[in-house]
C-alpha positions as CSV (number, residue, x, y, z in Angstrom):
1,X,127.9,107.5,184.1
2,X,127.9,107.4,187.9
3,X,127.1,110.3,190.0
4,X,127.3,110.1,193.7
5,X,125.9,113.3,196.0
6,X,127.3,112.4,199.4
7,X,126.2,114.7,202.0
8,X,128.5,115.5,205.4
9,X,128.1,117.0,208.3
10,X,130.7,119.6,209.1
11,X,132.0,118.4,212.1
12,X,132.8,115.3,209.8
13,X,134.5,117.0,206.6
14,X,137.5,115.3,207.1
15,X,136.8,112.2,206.4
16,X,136.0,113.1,202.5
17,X,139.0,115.3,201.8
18,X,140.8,112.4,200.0
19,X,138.1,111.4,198.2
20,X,137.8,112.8,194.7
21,X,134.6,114.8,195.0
22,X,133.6,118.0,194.0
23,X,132.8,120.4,197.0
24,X,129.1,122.3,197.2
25,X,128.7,124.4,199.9
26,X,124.9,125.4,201.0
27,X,125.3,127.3,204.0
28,X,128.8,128.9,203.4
29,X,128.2,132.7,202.1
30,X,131.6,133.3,202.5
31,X,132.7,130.1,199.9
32,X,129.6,131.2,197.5
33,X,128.0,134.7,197.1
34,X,125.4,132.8,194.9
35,X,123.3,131.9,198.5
36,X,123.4,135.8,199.2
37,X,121.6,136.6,195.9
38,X,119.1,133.5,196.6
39,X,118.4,135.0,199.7
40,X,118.0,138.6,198.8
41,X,115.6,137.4,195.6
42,X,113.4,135.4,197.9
43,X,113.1,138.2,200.5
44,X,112.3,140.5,197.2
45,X,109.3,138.1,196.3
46,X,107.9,137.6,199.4
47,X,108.0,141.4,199.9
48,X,106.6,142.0,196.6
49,X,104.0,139.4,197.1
50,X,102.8,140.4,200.6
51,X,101.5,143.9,201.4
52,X,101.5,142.8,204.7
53,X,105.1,142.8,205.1
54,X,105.7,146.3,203.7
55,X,102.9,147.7,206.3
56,X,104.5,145.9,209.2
57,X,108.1,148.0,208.8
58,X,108.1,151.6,208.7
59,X,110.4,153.8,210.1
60,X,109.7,157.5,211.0
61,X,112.8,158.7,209.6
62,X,113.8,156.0,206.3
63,X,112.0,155.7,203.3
64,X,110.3,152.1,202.4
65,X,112.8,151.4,200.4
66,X,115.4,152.2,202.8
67,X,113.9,150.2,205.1
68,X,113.5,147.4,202.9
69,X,117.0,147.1,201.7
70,X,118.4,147.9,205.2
71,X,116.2,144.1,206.3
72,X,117.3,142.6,203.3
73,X,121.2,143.3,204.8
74,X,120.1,142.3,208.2
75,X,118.4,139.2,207.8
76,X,121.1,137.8,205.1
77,X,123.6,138.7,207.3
78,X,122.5,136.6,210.2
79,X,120.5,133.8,208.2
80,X,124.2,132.9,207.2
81,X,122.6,130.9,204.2
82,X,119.4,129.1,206.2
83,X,116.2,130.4,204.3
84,X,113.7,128.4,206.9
85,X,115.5,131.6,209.2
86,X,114.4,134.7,206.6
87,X,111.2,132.7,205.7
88,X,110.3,131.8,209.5
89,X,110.9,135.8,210.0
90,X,108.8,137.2,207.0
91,X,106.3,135.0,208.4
92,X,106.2,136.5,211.6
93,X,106.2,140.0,210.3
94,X,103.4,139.1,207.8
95,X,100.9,138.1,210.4
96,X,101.5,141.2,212.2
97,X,103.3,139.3,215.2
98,X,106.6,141.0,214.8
99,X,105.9,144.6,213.9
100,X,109.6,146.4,213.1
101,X,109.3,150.3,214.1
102,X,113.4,150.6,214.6
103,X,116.0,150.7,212.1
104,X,118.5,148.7,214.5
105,X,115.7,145.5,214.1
106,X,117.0,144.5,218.0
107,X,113.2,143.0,218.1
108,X,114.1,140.4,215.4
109,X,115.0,137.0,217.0
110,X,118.5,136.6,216.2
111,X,118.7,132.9,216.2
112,X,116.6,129.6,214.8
113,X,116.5,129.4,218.4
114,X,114.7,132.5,219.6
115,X,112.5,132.1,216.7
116,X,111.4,129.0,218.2
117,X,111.1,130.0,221.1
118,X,108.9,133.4,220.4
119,X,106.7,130.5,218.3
120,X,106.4,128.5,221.4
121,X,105.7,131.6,223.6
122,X,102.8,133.0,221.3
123,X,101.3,129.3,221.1
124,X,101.6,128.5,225.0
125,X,100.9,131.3,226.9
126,X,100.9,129.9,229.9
127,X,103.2,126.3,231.6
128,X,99.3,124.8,231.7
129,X,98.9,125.5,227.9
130,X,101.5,123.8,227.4
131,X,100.9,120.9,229.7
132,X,97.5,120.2,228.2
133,X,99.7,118.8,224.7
134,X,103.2,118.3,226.1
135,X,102.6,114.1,226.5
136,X,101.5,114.4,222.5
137,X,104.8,116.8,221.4
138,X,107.0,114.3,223.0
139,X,105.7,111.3,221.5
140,X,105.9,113.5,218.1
141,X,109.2,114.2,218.9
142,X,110.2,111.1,220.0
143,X,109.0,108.6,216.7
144,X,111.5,108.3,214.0
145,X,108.1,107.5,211.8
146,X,105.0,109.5,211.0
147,X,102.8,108.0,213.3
148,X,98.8,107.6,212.5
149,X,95.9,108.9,214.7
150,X,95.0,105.7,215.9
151,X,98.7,104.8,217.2
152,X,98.7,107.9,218.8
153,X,95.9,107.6,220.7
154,X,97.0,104.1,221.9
155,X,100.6,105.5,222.4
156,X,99.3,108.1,224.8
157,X,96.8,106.3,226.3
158,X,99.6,104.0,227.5
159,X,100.8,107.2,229.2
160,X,97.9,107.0,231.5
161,X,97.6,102.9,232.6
162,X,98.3,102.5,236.2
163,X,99.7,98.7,236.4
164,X,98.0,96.8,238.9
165,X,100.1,95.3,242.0
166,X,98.7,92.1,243.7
């Protein structure tokens, strides 16, 4: 027995509609209430497994458990089905670098995007922070390969070669 698992991006669906596959949907929580529940049991064990989550939201006028289920809502409702999102989150809130005093969580990144982008502003402080390892993140970015230490070094060392005009 063949099995086949063809992934798609969604942009593309079309092109598989005539083929005789059967549909799974990860990211849809409208299609399949299944991701919710994955979601809400993973934010459940890392809460459980972290006191440091728990101490980092508190609300002057919920209970804990109030506030726990009311972040639960929240952050399956705009994870839409991506756990690097909720996990990226707890993370913040677990090192103490987002601390959630409000019930209305507006000082949760609302996007992959601002996540990465608070990550980015807590690691580079400053644009000469971010200089000093900028050449090295693009050359990261840039391989389609892991690339060793020693390549690196020789890749940006390359950066710096002036060529010589005679």
């Amino acid at each position: 027995r063949l099995k086949i698992v063809c992934t798609v991006r969604s942009a593309m669906v079309d092109i598989t509609r005539n083929l005789p596959f059967h549909q799974i949907c990860l990211d849809n929580t409208d299609l399949d209430e299944r991701l919710n529940k994955d979601l809400s049991d993973y934010i459940a064990s890392r809460v459980n497994s972290s006191s440091h989550i728990s101490t980092n939201i508190w609300h002057k006028k919920m209970s804990d458990t109030a506030m726990m289920e009311k972040l639960n809502n929240f952050l399956i409702i705009k994870a839409k089905g991506c756990f690097l999102y909720v996990k990226l989150i707890l993370d913040f809130i677990e090192r103490g670098t987002l601390n959630i005093k409000s019930s209305s969580f507006k000082s949760l990144p609302q996007t992959l995007s601002e996540i990465y982008h608070l990550a980015f502003n807590l690691l580079f402080s400053s644009s000469q922070s971010y200089e000093q390892v900028c050449d090295i993140l693009s050359i990261a970015l840039a391989t389609l390969q892991p690339v060793s230490l020693s390549k690196l070094f020789n890749i940006f060392s390359a950066l710096y070669v002036k060529p010589e005009v005679k």
